[in-house]
C-alpha positions as CSV (number, residue, x, y, z in Angstrom):
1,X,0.0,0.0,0.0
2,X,1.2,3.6,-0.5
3,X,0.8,5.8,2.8
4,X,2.2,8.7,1.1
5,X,5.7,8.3,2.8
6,X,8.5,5.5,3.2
7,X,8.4,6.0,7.2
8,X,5.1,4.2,7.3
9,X,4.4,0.8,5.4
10,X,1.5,-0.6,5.2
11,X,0.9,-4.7,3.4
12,X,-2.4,-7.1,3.7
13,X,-1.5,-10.4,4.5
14,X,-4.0,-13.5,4.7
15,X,-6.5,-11.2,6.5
16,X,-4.0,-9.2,8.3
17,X,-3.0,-5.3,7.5
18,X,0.1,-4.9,8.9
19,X,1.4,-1.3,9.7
20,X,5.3,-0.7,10.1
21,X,6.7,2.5,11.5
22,X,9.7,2.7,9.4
23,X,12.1,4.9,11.1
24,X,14.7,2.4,12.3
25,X,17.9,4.7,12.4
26,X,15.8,7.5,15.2
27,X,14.4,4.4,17.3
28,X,11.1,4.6,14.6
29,X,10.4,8.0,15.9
30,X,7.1,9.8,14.9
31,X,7.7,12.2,12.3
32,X,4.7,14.3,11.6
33,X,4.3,13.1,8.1
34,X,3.7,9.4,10.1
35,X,1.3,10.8,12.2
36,X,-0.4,12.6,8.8
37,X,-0.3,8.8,7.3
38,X,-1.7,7.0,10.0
39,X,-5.1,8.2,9.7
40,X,-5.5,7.1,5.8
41,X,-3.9,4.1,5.8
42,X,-6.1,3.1,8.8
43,X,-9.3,3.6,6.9
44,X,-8.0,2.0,3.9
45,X,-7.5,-0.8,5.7
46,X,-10.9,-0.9,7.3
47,X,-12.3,-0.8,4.2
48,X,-10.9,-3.2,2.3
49,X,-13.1,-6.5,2.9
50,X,-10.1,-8.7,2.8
51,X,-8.8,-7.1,6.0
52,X,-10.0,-8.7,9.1
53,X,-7.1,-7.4,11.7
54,X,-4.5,-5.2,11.8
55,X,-0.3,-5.6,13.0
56,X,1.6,-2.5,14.3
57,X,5.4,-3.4,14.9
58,X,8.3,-1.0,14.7
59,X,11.0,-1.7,11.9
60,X,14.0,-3.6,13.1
61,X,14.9,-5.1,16.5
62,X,15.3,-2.2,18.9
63,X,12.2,0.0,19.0
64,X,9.1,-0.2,18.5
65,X,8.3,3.6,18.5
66,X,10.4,5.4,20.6
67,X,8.6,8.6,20.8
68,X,8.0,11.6,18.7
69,X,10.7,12.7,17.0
70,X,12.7,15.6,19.2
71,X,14.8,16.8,15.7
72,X,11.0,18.2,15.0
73,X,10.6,19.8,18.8
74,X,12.0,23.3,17.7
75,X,9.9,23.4,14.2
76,X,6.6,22.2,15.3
77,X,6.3,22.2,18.9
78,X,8.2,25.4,20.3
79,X,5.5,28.7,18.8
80,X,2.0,28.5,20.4
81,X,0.8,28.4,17.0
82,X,3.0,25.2,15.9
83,X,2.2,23.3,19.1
84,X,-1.6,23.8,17.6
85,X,-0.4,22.2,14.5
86,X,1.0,19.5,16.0
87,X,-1.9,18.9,18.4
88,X,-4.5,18.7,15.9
89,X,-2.4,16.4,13.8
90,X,-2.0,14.1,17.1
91,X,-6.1,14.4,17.6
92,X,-6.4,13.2,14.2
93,X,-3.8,10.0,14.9
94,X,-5.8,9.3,17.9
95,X,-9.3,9.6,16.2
96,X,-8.4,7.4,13.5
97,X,-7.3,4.9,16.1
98,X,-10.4,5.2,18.0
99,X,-12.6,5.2,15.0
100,X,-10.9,2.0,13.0
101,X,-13.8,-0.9,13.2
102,X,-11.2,-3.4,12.9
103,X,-9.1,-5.0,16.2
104,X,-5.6,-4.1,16.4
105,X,-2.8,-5.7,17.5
106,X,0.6,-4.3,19.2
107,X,4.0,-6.1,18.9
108,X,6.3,-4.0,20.8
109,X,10.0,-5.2,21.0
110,X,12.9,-2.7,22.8
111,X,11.8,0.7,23.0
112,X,8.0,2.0,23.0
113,X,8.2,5.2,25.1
114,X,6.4,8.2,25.1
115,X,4.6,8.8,22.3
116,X,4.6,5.0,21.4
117,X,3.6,3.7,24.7
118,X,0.3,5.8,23.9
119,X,-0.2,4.8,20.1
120,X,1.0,1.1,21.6
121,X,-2.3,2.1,24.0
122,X,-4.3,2.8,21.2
123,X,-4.0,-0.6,20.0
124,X,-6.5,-3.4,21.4
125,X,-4.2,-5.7,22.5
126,X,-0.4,-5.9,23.4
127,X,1.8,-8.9,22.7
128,X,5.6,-7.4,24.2
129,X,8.8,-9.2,23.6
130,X,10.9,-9.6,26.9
131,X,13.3,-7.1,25.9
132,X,10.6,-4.5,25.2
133,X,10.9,-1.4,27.5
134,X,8.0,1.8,28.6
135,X,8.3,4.9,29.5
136,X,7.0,8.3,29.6
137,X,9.7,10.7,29.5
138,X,8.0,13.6,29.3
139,X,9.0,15.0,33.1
140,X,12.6,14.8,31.7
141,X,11.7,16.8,28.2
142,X,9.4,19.4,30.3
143,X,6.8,18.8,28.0
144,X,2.9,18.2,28.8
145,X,0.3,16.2,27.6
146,X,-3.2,17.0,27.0
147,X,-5.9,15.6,29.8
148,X,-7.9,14.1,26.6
149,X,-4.1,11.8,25.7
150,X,-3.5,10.3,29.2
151,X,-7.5,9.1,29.4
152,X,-6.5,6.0,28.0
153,X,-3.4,5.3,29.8
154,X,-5.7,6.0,33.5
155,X,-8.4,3.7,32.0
156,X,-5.9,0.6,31.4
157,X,-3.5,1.0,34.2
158,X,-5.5,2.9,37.0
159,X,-4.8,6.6,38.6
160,X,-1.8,5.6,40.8
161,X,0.7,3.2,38.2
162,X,-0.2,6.3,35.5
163,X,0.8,8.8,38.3
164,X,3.9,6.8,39.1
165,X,4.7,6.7,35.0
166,X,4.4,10.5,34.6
167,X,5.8,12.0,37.8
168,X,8.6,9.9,37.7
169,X,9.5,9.1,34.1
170,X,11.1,5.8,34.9
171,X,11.7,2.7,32.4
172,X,9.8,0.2,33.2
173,X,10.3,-3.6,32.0
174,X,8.3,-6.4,30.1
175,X,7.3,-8.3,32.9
176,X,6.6,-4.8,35.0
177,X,4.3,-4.0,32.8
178,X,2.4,-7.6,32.3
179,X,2.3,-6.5,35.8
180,X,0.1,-3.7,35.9
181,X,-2.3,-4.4,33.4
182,X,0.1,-2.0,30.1
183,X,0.7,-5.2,27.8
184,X,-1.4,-9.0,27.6
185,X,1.4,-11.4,27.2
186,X,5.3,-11.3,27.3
187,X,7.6,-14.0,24.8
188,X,10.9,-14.5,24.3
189,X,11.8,-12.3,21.9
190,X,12.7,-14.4,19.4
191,X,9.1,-16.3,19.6
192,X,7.4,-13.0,19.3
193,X,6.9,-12.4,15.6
194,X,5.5,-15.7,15.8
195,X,3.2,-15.5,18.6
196,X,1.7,-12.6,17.2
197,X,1.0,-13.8,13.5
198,X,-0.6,-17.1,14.9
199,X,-2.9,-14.6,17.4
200,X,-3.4,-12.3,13.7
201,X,-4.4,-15.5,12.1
202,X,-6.9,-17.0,14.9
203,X,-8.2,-13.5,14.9
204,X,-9.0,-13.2,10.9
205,X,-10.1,-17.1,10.5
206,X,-12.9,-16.1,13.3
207,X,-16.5,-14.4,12.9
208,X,-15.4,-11.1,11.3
209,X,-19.2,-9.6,12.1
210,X,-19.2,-11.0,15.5
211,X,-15.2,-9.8,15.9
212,X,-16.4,-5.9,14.9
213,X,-19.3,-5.9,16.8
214,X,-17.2,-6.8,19.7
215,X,-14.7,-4.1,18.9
216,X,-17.4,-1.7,18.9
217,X,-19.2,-2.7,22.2
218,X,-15.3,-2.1,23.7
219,X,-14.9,1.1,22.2
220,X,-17.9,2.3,23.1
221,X,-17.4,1.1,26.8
222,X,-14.0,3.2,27.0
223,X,-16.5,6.3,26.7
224,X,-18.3,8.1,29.0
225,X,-21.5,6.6,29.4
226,X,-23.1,9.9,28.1
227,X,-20.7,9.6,24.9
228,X,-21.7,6.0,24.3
229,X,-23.1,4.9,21.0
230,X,-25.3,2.0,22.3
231,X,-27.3,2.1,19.4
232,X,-24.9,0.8,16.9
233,X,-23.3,-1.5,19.3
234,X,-26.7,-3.2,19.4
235,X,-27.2,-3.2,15.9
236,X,-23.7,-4.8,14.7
237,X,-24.5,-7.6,17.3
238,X,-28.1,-8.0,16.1
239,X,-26.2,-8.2,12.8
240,X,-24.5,-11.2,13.7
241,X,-27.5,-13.0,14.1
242,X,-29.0,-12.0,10.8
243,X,-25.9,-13.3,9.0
244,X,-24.7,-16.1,6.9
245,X,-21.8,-16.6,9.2
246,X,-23.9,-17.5,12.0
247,X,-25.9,-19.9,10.2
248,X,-22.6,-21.4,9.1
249,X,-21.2,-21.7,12.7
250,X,-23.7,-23.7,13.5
251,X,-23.3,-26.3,10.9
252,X,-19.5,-26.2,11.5
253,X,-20.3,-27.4,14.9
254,X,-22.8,-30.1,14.0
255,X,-20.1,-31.2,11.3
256,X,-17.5,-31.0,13.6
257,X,-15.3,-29.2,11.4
258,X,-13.5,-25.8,11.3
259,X,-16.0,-22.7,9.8
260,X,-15.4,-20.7,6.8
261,X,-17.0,-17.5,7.6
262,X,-17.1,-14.9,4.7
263,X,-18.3,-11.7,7.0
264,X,-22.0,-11.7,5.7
């Protein structure tokens, strides 16, 4: 797929959209034009029928994304006006995460700090290698986040770990953050790549209406209740019963034999 820059590659797999942030020699650091690519490649992916889950990895062995990019602090984060910029490109990012229908999957190995930690947060599960490392350095760049960008750290972690992550700006290991709730499952590194296609694959080869309509009822419940769209929760799981794919699970399981669902 073309994202519009090199920095960002995007591939469909068997079911699976992979997403690469492809900036190996600055730890994959987000450049803005990654941030600007994210968005459209996302939806690209959601719409393309074949796609049934989507991969984010960092390029290489060391990072996964280490950050924003600090050579771009000066240019787009420094004038009040710039910081606006840079803001409403990050709302964007984060929209686009928050609006995919699809599930998303994490696999973080070495480095996923700052503003990776969060994108690696915006993903719907984590699958970390046992080298992988977190942190949010920002106490030690004198930089601030907005209230609306640390929501979804407080809602997976709790108040007091995000409190200890932020005010103190510590690293914080694989197993540490197994720990507290900030990844699903640890692997040797070397199994990880692995581990997380065969989790892509048991993903895609399931229900793809009952998968979405999951994903919605979660992304729904990480809303206020006032913000909730229960309406269209309800009607992608009253979907599910309406379609093919249900009427084919059931003969799968009278057969005894895998399903073929086909997302209608």
């Amino acid at each position: 797929m073309n994202t519009g820059t090199d920095r960002l590659l995007a591939r469909v797999e068997d079911g699976v959209g992979w997403i690469t942030f492809n900036n190996p020699e600055r730890h994959n650091a987000l450049t803005l034009d990654m941030q600007r690519a994210i968005p459209p490649t996302l939806d690209a992916l959601a719409a393309d029928p074949g796609v049934r889950v989507i991969v984010i990895a960092g390029a290489g062995e060391r990072a996964f994304v280490s950050g924003a990019d600090i050579s771009e602090f000066a240019e787009h984060r420094t004038s009040t006006d710039a910081r606006a910029e840079f803001d409403a490109v990050s709302r964007a990012t984060w929209d686009a995460w928050e609006r995919t229908p699809l599930p998303v999957v994490a696999m973080i190995r070495g480095y996923c700090i700052g503003g990776g930690l969060l994108t690696a947060i915006a993903a719907d599960v984590r699958i970390a290698a046992q080298d992988a490392t977190f942190a949010i350095p920002a106490a030690r760049l004198g930089l601030g986040y907005p209230i609306d960008a640390l929501e979804p750290l407080v809602a997976l972690v709790g108040p007091a770990w995000a409190a200890e992550l932020l005010f103190s700006a510590r690293r914080v290991g694989a197993e540490e953050a197994r720990s507290i709730g900030l990844v699903n499952r640890v692997v040797a590194g070397g199994e990880l790549a692995a581990a997380v296609a065969a989790f892509a694959r048991q993903v895609a080869e399931n229900a793809p209406l009952t998968v979405r309509a999951a994903k919605a009822a979660l992304t729904a419940l990480r809303r206020p209740a006032h913000e909730r769209d229960l309406a269209h929760a309800r009607e992608l799981a009253d979907a599910c019963f309406r379609s093919e794919d249900y009427l084919e699970g059931q003969r799968a399981f009278r057969e005894k034999r895998a399903p073929r669902f086909e997302g209608r």
